[in-house]
MILO-574424 format. One line per 5 residues: number of its first residue (from 1); their letters; for each residue x, y, z of C-alpha. Coordinates in Angstrom, 1 decimal. Example, Ala and Ser with C-alpha at 12.3 -4.5 7.8 and 13.67 -1.06 7.14 Angstrom:
2
1) as) 12.3 -4.5 7.8; 13.7 -1.1 7.1
END
This chain:
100
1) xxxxx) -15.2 41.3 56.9; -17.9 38.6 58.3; -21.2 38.5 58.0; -21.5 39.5 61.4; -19.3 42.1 61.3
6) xxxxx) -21.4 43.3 58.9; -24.3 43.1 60.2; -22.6 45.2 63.5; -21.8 47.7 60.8; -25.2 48.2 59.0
11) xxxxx) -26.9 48.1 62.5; -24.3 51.4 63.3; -25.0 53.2 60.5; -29.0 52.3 60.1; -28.7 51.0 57.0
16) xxxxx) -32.3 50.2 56.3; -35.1 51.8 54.5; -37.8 53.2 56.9; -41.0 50.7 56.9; -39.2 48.1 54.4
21) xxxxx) -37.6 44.9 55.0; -35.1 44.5 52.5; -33.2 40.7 52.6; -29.7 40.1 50.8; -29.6 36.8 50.3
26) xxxxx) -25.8 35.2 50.0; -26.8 31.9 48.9; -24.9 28.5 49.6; -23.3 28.8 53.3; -23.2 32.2 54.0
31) xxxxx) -27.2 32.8 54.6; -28.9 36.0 54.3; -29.3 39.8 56.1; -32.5 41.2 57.1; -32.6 44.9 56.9
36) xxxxx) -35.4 45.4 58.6; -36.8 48.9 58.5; -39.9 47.9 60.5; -37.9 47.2 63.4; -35.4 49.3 62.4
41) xxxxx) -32.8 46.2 62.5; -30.2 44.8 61.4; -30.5 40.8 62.0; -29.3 37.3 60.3; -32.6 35.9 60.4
46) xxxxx) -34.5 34.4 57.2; -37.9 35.9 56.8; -40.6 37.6 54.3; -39.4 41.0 52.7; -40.6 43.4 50.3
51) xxxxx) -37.2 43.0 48.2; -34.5 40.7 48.0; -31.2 41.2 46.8; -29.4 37.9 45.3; -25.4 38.2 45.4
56) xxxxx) -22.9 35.8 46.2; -20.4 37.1 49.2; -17.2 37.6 46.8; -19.8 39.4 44.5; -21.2 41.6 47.4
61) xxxxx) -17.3 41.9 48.6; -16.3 43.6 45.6; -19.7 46.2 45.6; -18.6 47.2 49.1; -15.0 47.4 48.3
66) xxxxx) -16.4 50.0 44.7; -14.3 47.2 42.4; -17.7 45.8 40.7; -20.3 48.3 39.8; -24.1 48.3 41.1
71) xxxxx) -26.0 48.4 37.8; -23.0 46.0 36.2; -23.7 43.6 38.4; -26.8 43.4 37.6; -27.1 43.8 34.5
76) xxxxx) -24.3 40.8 34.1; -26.5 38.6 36.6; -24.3 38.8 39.5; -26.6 40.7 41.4; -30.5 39.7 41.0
81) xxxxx) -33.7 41.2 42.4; -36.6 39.9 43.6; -39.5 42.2 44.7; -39.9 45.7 44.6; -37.0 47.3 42.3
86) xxxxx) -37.7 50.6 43.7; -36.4 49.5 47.6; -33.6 48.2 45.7; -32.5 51.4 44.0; -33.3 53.6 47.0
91) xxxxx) -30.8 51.0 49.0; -27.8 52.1 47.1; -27.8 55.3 49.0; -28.3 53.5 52.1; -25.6 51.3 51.5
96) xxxxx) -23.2 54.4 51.1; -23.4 55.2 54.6; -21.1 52.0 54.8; -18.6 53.6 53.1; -15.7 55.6 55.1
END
């Protein structure tokens, strides 16, 4: 999957949290998401948000595909946050909506 097919995806299923703008950043090449729960958005663009996830694209590749665990990840430094923990554990259940 792309970024932008990702991005399609999130958009479908409103994967945001409501009032929050939540940013996974990719690093390198691959840029960053905005989920943007102001504007209730999915978008590539590189802003201010309450939260931001750190994960490389293989990294994040592996959470979506359930072959490298949430807290693992962090807890091994392959997933860092920056910002308001709390968006990021309330994301998690978001994020399942992705799933199936």
């Amino acid at each position: 999957m792309t970024k932008n097919e990702l991005a399609t995806k999130m958009q479908e299923a409103g994967a945001w949290l409501p009032g929050k703008r939540v940013k996974i950043d990719f690093g390198g090449d691959e840029g960053v998401l905005m989920l943007d729960g102001a504007a209730n958005q999915v978008t590539e663009d590189d802003g201010v948000a309450d939260t931001t996830l750190k994960v490389s694209w293989d990294d994040w590749q592996a959470l979506a595909d359930g072959k490298l665990d949430g807290m693992t990840a962090f807890m091994t430094g392959k997933l860092k946050v920056e910002g308001d923990m709390s968006n990021a554990m309330q994301l998690q259940g978001v994020l399942s909506k992705l799933k199936g």
